[in-house]
N, C-alpha and C positions, 0 to 999 in steps of 0.2 A: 699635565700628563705624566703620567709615572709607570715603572716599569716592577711589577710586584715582585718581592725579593724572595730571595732562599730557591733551593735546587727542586722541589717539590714540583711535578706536572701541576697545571689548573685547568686541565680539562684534556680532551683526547680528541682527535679526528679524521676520517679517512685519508691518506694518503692521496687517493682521487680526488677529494673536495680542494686539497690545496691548490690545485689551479684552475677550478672553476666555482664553485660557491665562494669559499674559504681562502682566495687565494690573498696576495702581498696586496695592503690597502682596503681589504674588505672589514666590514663589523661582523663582528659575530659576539655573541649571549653564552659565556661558558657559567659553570652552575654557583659563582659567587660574585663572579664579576662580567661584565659588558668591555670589550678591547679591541682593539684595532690590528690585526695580523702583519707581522713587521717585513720590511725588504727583507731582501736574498743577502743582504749583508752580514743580516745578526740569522740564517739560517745554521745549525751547527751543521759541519759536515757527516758523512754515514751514508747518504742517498749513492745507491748506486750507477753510472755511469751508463745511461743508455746512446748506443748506435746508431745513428739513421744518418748517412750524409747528405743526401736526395731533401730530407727537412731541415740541417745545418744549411746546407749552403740557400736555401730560399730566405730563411731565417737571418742571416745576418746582410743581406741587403736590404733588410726594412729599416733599419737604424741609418743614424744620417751623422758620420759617416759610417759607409758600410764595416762592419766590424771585420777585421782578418781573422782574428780565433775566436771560435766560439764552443760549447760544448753543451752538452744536455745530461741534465740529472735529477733522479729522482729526490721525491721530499724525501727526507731523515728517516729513518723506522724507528719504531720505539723501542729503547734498550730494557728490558726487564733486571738484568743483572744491576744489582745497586752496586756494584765494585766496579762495571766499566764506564766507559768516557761517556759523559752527559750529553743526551743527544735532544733534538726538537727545534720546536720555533719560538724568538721572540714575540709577546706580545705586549701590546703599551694597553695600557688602561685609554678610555675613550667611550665615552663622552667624561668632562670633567665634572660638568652639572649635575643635580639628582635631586627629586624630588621627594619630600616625605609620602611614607606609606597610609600614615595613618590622616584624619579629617578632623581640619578644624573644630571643634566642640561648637561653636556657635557661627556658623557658615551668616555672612551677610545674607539682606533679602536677595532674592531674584538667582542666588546660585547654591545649584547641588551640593556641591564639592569643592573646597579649597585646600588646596596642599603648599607646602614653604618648597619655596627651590633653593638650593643652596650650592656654593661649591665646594669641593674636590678638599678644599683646604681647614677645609672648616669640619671635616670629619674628624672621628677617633675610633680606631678600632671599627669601621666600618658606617656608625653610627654617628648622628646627629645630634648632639647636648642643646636643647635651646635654653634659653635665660631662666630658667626655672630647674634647670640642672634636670631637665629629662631626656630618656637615649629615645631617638624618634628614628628607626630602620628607614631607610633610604633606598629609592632604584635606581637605576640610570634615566635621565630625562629622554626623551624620545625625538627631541629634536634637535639638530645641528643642521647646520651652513654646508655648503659644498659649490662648487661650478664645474664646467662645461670638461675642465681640464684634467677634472680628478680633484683637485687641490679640495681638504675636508678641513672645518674644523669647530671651536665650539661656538656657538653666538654668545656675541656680546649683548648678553642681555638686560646691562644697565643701559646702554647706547639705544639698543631697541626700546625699551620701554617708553625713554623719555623721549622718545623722537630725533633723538641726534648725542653729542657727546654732554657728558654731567660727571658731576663729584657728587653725585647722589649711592650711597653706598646702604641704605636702608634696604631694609629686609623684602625680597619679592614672594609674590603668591602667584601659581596657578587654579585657576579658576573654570570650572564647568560652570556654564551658565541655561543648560541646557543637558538633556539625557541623550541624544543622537550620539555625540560622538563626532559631530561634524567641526573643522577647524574654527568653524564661525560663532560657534559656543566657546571655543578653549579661550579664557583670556588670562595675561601676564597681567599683574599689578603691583606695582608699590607701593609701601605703607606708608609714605610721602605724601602722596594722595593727586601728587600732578603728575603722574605717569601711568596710564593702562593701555594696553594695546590687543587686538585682535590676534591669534595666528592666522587667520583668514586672510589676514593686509600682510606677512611676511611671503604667505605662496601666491598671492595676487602681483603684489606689487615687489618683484627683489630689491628694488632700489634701498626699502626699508633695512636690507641686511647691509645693507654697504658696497666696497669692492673687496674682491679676495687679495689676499695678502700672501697667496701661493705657497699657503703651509703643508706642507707633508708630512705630517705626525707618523706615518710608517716608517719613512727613513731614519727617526731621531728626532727626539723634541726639537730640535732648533732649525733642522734642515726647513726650507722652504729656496722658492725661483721665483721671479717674477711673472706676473699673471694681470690683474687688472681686472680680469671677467667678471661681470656680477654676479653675486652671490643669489645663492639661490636657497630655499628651504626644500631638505630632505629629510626624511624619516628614517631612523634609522634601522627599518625594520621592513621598508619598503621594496620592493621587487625592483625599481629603480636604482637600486643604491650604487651598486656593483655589478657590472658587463665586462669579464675576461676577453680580452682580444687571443682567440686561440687559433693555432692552425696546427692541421692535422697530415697526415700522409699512412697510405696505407704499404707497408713492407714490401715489396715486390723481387721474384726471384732474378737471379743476376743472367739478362740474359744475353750480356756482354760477351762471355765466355764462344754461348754458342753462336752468336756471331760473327765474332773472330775469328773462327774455324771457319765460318760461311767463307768469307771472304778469303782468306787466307787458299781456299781448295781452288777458287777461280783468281787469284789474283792476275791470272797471265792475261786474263779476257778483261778485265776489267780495273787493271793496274792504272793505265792510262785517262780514263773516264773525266768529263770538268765541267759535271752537273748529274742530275737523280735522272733526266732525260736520258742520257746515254746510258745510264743503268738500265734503265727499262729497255733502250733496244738492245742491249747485249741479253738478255732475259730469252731474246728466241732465240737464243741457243741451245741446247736440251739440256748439256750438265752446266751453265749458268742458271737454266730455272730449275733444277734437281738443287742444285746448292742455296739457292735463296730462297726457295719456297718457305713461305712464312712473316718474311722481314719485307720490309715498306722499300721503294728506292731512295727515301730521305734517311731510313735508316742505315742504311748500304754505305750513299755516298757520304754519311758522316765518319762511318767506323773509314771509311777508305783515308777522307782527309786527315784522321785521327793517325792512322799509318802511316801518311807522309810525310805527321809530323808538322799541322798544321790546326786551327780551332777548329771543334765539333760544330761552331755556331750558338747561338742560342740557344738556351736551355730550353726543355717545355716545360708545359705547366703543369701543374701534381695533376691534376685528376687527367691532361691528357699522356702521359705515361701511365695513368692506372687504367685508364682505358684501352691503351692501345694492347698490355699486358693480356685483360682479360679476353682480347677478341683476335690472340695472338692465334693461341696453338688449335689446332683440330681435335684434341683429345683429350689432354693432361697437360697442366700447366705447375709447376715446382717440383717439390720434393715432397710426399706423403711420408712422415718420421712426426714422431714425437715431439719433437724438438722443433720440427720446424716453423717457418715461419709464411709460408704461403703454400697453399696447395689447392687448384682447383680442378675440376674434370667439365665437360660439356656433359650435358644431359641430351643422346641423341633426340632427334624431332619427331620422330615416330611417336613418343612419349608426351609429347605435348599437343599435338597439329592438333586444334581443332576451326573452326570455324572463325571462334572471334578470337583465336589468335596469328591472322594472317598480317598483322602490321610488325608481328613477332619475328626476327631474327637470329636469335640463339638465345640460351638458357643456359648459365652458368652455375653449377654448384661450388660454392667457395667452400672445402672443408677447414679447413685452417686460413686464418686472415692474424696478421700484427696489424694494430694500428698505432702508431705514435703521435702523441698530442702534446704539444707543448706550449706554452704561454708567455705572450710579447710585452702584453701591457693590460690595462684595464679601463675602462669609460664610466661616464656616469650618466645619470637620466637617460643616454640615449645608447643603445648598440650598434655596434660597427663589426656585420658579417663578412666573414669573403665572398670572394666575388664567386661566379659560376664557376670560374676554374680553378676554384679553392686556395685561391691566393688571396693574401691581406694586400694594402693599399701602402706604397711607400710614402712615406711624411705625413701619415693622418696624427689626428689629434689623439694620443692616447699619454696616460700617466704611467711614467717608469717603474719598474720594479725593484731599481737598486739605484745608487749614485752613479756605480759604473760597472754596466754589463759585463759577466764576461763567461757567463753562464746565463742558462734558463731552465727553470723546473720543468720537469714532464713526467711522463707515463706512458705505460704500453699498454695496452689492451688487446688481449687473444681471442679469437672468439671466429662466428664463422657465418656464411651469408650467401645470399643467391641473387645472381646478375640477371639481367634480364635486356639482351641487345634488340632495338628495334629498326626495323627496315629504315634505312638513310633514305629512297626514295618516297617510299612511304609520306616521312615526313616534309621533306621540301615542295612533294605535290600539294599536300595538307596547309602551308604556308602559305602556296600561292594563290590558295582559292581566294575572293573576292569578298565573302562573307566573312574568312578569318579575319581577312586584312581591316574590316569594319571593326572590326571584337576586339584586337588588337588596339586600335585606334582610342576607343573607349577605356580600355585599360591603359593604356599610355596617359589619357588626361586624369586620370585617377592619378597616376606617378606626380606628375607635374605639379599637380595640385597638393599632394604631400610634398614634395621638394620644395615647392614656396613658402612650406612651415618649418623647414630643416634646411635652414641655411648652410654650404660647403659637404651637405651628401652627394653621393652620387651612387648608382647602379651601376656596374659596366655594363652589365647587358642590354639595358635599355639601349644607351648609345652603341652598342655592337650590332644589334641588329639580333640576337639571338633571344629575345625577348618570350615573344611565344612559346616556341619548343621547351624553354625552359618554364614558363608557367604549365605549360600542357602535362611534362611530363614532374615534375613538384606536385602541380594534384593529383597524379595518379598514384605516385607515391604515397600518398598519406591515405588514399581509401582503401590501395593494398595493405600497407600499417596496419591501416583497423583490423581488415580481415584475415590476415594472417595472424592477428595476435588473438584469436579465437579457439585457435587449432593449434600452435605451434610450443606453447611452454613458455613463454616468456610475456609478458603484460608489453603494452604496445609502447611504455615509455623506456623498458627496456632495450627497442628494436631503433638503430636508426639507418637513415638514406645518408646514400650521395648521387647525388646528380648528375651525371653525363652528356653535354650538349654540345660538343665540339663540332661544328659543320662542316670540316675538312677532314676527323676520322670517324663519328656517328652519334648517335644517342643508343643511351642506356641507364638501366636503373640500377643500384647495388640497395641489397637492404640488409642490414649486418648487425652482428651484435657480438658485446665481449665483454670481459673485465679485467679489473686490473691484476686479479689470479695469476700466477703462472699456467696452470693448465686450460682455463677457457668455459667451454658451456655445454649444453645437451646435446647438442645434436637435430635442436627444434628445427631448425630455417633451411637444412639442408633436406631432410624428410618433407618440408612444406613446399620446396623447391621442386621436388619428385610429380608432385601435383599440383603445381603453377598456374597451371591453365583452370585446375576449377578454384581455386585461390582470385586468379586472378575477372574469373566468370560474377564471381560473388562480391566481388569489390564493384564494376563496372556494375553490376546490378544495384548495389546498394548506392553507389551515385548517383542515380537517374532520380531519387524522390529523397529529398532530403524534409525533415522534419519542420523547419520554418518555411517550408514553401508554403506557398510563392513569395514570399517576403526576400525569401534570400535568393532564390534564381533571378529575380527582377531589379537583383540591388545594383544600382550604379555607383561604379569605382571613385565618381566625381562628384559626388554628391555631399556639400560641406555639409548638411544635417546629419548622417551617420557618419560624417568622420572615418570611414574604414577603404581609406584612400587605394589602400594597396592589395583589396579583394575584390574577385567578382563576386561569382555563385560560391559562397565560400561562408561558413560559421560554425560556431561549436557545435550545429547537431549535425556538421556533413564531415568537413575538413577539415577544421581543425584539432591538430596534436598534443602531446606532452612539447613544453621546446625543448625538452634534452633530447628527442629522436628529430628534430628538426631544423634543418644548417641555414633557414633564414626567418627563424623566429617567427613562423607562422604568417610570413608576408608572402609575394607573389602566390596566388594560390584563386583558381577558378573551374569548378569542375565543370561548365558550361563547354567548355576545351576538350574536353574525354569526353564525355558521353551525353545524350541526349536531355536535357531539360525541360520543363514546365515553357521555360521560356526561352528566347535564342537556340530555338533549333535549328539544327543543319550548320553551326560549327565547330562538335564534336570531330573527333581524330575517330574515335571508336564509335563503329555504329551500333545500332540495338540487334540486327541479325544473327542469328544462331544465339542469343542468352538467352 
């Protein structure tokens, strides 16, 4: 592994990709060379200094131990000035391997194509000299090693060929032995003549790769940790390669301020209080409910204990602070300015009331939304989403971003989006029905049944009990997706959710969108927000018949022959998304749950009356 020299960029990328395609540990294909994107250590510095303490402080109780300082910053920008300070990211060269471009002249019988694999050391100048003194142009090989931990690196592929360890150093061939393309045509061979192997036996069988040796070519060629996992074969070009652990937070205006005042104006009534109970009987008071109209009694009596100079308790959790936020105010919620960083209004109900939207509780237009997204660590083969309450998992398995933390890249995103609150009784009736409780049941052994193939996952929601409402309202999200991104200006992978299932403050949907700009977007989502109701009319329509019916309303979640553990009524011609508009990568997801289907009817949340 080598680190290409001289001050020269070798390629360019967005800002945004660095912590989600492109980020620390990922491959990426710049236009000479194949490399590997280095820790935060060899980041130069430039990146500006983003704010969020609400995602600071969630953020450094994931590490073990919890970090005390922590900060957040943007990746580097590119300096155009060739006279100022050199800015950007390390990258190491990666894969070492590489295979000639050009084809044997006289390919053995029974195969297409044979090319020389060579390594890294044996080039000049880019190119290949074989014993005849000819320049033979060379790629990156396409295959390397990797495990469960993150840890990448190259195979040894004298060890593989010959079955185990050799002082065989003769020259290897790859070999098509077939035109598909399938691993089970590619074979490695030596010119020895007692070593060939399949690729088909390194992805069947890992044992053939060996065990990892916990190398971390991002950190610095030599860095590695102790591992043992077995290796596995990866591609490196494959959708598997790289999974950002990110978590996000949406900005929220400070409404600390005005509730300090709240309190503050009753403090003689409610100075004495020693629980949220006595807040609520002090409330029939008339200027105690003039002064707190608006705030929770858990809110009250934390600012109270915060006054006396005692802990608030427990923090909550990001999306229920974003919720509680958006279903605060009665009219306007932030600051409408240029500048700012939240701003939302209600869309009175006169404007929406129609028929099929009676499970509807308010309508929020987000004109202005911050989102901050920042990056913990990264996975490989498999992803690790947060949970419903948009928190990551403390002690999970993930690969470092630096030797030692003390920073983490992110990003802001400006942009703006419409809420959508539904009736809390609504849904707990919906819950209780007898048919759900069936439907549910049947999706739970779909869970179960993917969990026995994923050893050390877990769902929270499953085990919390908030399982349904959160699939119910996830697929409604994604057929509104569609149908809002018909109308609105922006293509539907543009557009994403957040989920709202908390069963102590309610459900609701946000659908939002931004970039990493400083100023933000059109104005699509807030005008599409204005007409919600037929928006949301023509989504609950286009759910009821999806294009592989009955194939897909009759699919069972536990069915090991489709393998699609974690859907019901659910497939590319109904539900499923772009995953960058979707926070669980196209899993829990049953539109059988919203509205009426081909099959399992009657436990829908939304009936077919008035569409």
């Amino acid at each position: 592994m080598s680190r290409r020299p001289g001050s020269r960029p070798h390629g360019q990328v967005r800002r945004s990709q660095l912590i989600t395609s492109f980020g620390p540990g990922s491959m990426m294909d710049l236009p000479n060379h194949s490399v590997l994107i280095g820790g935060l250590d060899s980041w130069t510095s430039g990146g500006d200094e983003i704010i969020e303490p609400r995602l600071v402080d969630k953020l450094k109780d994931l590490f073990d131990p919890p970090l005390q300082d922590l900060k957040l910053f943007a990746p580097p920008p590119d300096n155009d000035d060739p006279t100022g300070p050199q800015t950007g990211i390390t990258a190491w060269q990666f894969p070492e391997w590489f295979i000639t471009q050009d084809v044997d002249s006289e390919p053995r019988s029974g195969v297409v194509r044979s090319r020389m694999l060579v390594n890294r050391r044996r080039l000049s100048n880019g190119k290949f000299i074989d014993d005849n003194r000819k320049k033979r142009s060379v790629v990156p090989v396409r295959f390397v090693r990797a495990c469960r931990n993150g840890h990448i690196g190259d195979i040894d592929w004298f060890s593989f060929v010959h079955g185990g360890h050799t002082e065989c150093r003769r020259q290897m061939w790859i070999e098509e032995r077939g035109t598909s393309g399938d691993l089970a045509e590619v074979w490695v061979r030596c010119e020895c003549g007692r070593g060939e192997r399949s690729m088909a036996q390194a992805a069947e069988s890992p044992q053939t790769l060996g065990r990892c040796d916990g190398y971390r070519p991002w950190l610095g060629p030599f860095d590695n940790e102790q591992c043992g996992e077995p290796n596995r074969l990866l591609i490196r070009t494959a959708s598997n390669a790289y999974f950002p652990q990110l978590m996000s937070v949406i900005s929220l205006p400070d409404r600390n301020e005005t509730l300090r005042e709240a309190v503050e104006a009753v403090w003689d009534f409610i100075g004495e209080v020693e629980d949220a109970g006595e807040v609520k009987y002090e409330r029939k008071k008339a200027k105690v409910s003039a002064a707190l109209d608006g705030f929770k009694d858990e809110e009250v009596f934390a600012e109270i204990k915060v006054r006396r100079g005692q802990s608030a308790g427990a923090g909550k959790s990001i999306k229920q602070a974003e919720m509680e936020t958006l279903m605060a105010s009665k009219d306007a919620i932030g600051d409408d300015k240029p500048d700012g960083n939240f701003f939302a209004r209600n869309l009175p109900q006169n404007e929406w009331d129609m028929p099929w939207m009676n499970q509807v509780e308010r309508v929020v237009l987000v004109h202005r939304l911050r989102e901050v997204m920042a990056q913990v660590g990264f996975t490989r083969f498999e992803a690790v989403s947060p949970d419903i309450d948009g928190e990551l998992e403390m002690g999970v398995r993930r690969a470092s971003l630096a030797r030692e933390i003390s920073w983490l890249p992110a990003i802001e995103n400006r942009g703006e989006g419409v809420f959508i609150q539904f009736r809390k009784d609504a849904v707990e009736q919906w819950v209780a029905r007898k048919d759900v409780i069936a439907r549910g049941k049947r999706l739970l052994a779909g869970y179960e049944a993917w969990k026995g193939e994923h050893s050390g996952a877990s769902k929270k929601f499953v085990e919390a009990g908030g399982m349904l409402p959160y699939i119910l309202f996830h697929s409604f999200s994604h057929l509104l997706v569609t149908a809002v991104s018909l109308e609105c200006g922006y293509p539907a992978s543009s557009i994403r959710e957040r989920i709202y299932t908390i069963p102590e403050v309610g459900y609701g949907v946000l659908l939002y969108t931004g970039t990493s700009d400083a100023e933000g977007t059109l104005g699509g989502l807030v005008q599409v927000g204005r007409r919600i109701h037929e928006h949301i009319r023509n989504a609950l329509k286009m759910g009821e018949l999806c294009s592989n019916d009955p194939v897909c309303a009759q699919h069972e979640p536990a069915n090991q022959h489709e393998r699609r553990f974690l859907h019901g009524a659910a497939c590319h011609g109904c539900l499923l998304i772009s995953e960058t508009s979707c926070e669980q990568h196209n899993e829990f997801l049953d539109r059988a749950l919203v509205v009426p289907t081909v099959d399992h009817l009657g436990v829908e949340f939304f009936g077919s009356a008035g569409l």
